[in-house]
C-alpha angles and dihedrals in degrees: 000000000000091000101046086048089048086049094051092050093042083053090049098052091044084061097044092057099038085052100047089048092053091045094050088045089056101040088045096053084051096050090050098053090045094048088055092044084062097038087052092055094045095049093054090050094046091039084054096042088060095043097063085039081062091037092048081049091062107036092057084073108029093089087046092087100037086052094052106035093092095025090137088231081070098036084056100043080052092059104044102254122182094263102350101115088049091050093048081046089070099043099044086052083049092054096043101058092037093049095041087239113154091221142348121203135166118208119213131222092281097050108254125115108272102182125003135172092237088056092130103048130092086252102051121156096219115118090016118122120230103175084119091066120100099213075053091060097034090054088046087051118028098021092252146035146175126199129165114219144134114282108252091214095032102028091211116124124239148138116288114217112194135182126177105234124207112280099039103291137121133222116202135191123207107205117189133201108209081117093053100046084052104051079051098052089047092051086056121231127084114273116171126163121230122200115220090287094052095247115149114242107160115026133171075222100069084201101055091070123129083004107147105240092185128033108277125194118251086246102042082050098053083048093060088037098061086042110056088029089232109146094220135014100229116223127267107285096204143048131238114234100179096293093342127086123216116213118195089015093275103052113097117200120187090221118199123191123215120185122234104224102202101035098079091264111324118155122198112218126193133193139197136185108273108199097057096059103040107016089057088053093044095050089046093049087044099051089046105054086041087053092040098050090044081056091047093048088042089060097049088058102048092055086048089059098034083059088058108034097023094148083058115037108028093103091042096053093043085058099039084053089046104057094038085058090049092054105043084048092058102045087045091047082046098054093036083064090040091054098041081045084054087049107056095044081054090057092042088059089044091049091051091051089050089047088055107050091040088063099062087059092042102099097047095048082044084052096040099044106033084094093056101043087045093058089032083066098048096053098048086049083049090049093055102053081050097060099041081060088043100233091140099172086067082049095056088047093058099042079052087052090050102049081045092057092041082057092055084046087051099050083045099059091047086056097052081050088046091049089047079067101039096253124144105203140238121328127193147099119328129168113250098213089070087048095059084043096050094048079044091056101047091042101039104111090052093041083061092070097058143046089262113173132183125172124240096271117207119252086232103055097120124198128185100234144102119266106225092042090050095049089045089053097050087045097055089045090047091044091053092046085052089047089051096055103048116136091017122143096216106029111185131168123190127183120197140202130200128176113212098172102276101000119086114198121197122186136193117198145174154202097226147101099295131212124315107239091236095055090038094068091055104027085124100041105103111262093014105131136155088203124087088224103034119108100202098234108106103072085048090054092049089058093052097054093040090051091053087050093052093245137115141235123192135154115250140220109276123174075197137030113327145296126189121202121215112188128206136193104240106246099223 
């Protein structure tokens, strides 16, 4: 009887076991998926996150170049001009500090450096010759180029911006990323950026620079070679394990690629340790369902033998049940506060990413918005002597001012997403009328203080434009009439509209000082201003916008102050 009794439970234990094996194996297999499911997800925000944060990077100094190339300082310097290139010395060193850039230089006809910002060091580029660099050729060629390589002088990599100027010259801009590889290696991780050929070219690793991630023809090597300047091309410092690399022949890292759409090619890959986010889940999901499927089976066995021996072991059992529970309870309550823990360290990184790339775009949503929020703010502390005096239909309409002036913030916004891309936005017919009031309504507690005039404009008159861009444009042309006629006794402010057939014409003039002849000539040349604290930069900004409408601005003719003249193309 003993022994029959010792066989069954030995029988009963085999199966437990068996079972819960076979229960934490399945679970585990589930959780894992699962885990990797999340790391996957994380890794391609954070992967794109640092994308834009590399893009942004660029693009900060991709208009550099296009707005210096016929900046008449270079088109002198080009020329030979008595001082010129002396003169351009000190401005490009004044750019370059102010921009961040590592080192602006303009090349003359003949292919040596004219002009460049590190004029005064030991290592200056003046005098070099640079006709066997390949962002060189392509400007001479094609107008532009870009090429990443090793500095000949400096022997520091970094990205070559180049622009061919008038009278035959280019000027080029070195970017470096020593800012970049250390915000990644401060977000954790490994995040590196291959060209077409797989070759590394920014890394959070410094060493694994011009190192070949995939196999490259001798050919295809000695090609990359001559053209980043780099004397070998080191092996690959990492294996391949099916989408995961291993470091130190034992680290496993989940990696994810994003391609970076305006760097020729470039993807930005980025890498994290695999086995501490996922082999930590699937251990805890594992020992759970084995522990959870012995108390289970525990269970099924007590109430076997309670069934049997019910007048002996009834309090024993109860307790048994009891303590099991406890203690499943308290290893499920633990990993459910590991795993929130693990949570909220992944958002923190997430937050810090987002951090970082925001703050390459602050300053333009700061540019593009400052009008609304101001007059946002006049019309709440408006609102709120209104409503001390109780006059709350003046209040309603100007709760309906302000979400009317939350929806312009908003479109802003959408056109400073639209221009990350290069996009220029939405173009089509769009009532006038709403675009005087919109400019009106951002600029109404400014407009009080002057004689400001505007005709009734008909509902009908129809303009090809965007909204948002046309409204920017009249408000920078009526803020800098405001700002004109500061301090002045008689203030007045008058816009105009004239129908020629299919031409609108819209003008903006005033009663102040006008424009100084000198500046007049140059008013649309970039950093051109007649203001201490202007940065020249905004009617620059109005003829581009107008030019992508089709459309034209000009400063007109005045016997007194000024009056500028934006011409549309009439939506029929």
């Amino acid at each position: 009887m003993r022994a029959g009794l010792r066989s069954t439970w030995l029988r009963w234990v085999f199966g437990a076991l068996l079972l819960s094996a076979l229960a934490a194996a399945l679970v585990g297999r589930v959780a894992e998926r699962r885990a990797r499911a999340d790391l996957v997800a994380s890794l391609e925000a954070d992967a794109r996150l640092r994308q834009v944060l590399l893009a942004s990077e660029i693009a900060r100094f991709r208009l550099l170049p296009v707005a210096l190339a016929d900046d008449r300082d270079v088109v002198a310097a080009v020329r030979g001009v008595d001082g010129a290139a002396q003169a351009l010395n000190v401005k490009l060193s004044a750019l370059a500090t102010s921009t961040g850039a590592s080192v602006i230089y303009v090349i003359g006809r003949d292919g040596r450096a004219v002009s460049a910002s590190n004029w005064a060091d030991r290592q200056s580029f003046v005098g070099k010759d640079y006709t066997f660099r390949r962002y060189y050729r392509d400007a001479m060629r094609a107008g532009s180029g870009m090429q990443f390589a090793l500095g000949t002088v400096s022997h520091r990599p970094g990205l070559y911006l180049s622009r061919r100027t008038a009278e035959g010259g280019v000027l080029i801009v070195k970017l470096e990323f020593d800012g970049i590889e250390q915000e990644w290696r401060a977000a954790g991780g490994l995040t590196f950026v291959t060209d077409r050929a797989g070759v590394v070219l920014i890394s959070s690793r410094p060493q694994w620079r011009f190192a070949a991630t995939l196999p490259i023809a001798p050919a295809i090597a000695a090609a990359v070679r001559a053209d980043s300047g780099a004397a070998s091309l080191r092996p690959r410092p990492f294996a391949m394990v099916g989408d995961a690399i291993r470091l130190n022949g034992e680290r496993r890292l989940l990696q994810h690629v994003q391609t970076e759409p305006d760097a020729a090619g470039w993807r930005v890959h980025l890498a994290m340790p695999l086995q501490p986010a996922v082999g930590g889940v699937v251990r805890g999901s594992a020992i759970a369902a084995a522990i959870a499927t012995l108390a289970l089976l525990a269970m099924v066995w007590g109430l076997r033998e309670r069934s049997r021996r019910r007048a002996i072991r009834t309090s024993e059992l109860e307790a048994a049940v009891a303590d099991r529970t406890r203690l499943l309870r308290d290893e499920m309550e633990e990993r459910a506060a590991a795993e929130a823990r693990a949570a909220e360290l992944r958002e923190g990184l997430r937050q810090a990413n987002r951090l970082a790339a925001l703050g390459q775009i602050t300053a333009s949503v700061a540019h593009e918005t400052a009008q609304p929020v101001a007059a946002i703010r006049n019309y709440v502390a408006a609102a709120r002597q209104l409503l001390a005096r109780g006059d709350t239909r003046q209040v309603d309409d100007n709760l309906g001012a302000i979400a009317r002036l939350t929806d312009r913030i908003g479109l802003v916004t959408a056109e400073l997403r639209g221009f990350a891309r290069k996009g220029s936005g939405t173009i089509g017919p769009v009532p006038l009328a709403d675009i005087v009031d919109g400019a009106r309504l951002i600029l109404k507690e400014r407009l009080s203080e002057v004689d400001f005039s505007a005709p009734p404009i008909p509902p009908d008159l129809l303009v090809v434009a965007g909204r948002v861009r046309l409204e920017q444009v009249l408000v920078n042309l009526l803020q800098n009439a405001l700002e004109a006629l500061d301090g002045r006794p008689d203030p007045a402010i008058a816009v105009e509209v004239r129908v020629d057939g299919d031409i609108v014409s819209l003008v903006v003039a005033d009663n102040g000082p006008g424009i100084d002849p000198t500046v007049a000539e140059r008013m649309f040349t970039p950093f051109v201003t007649s203001r201490p604290n202007g940065l020249g930069l905004g009617l620059v900004i109005a003829q581009d916008i107008m030019t992508d409408l089709g459309g034209t601005l000009r400063l007109l003719p005045s016997e007194r102050g000024a009056r500028f003249e934006a011409k549309l193309l009439r939506a029929s």
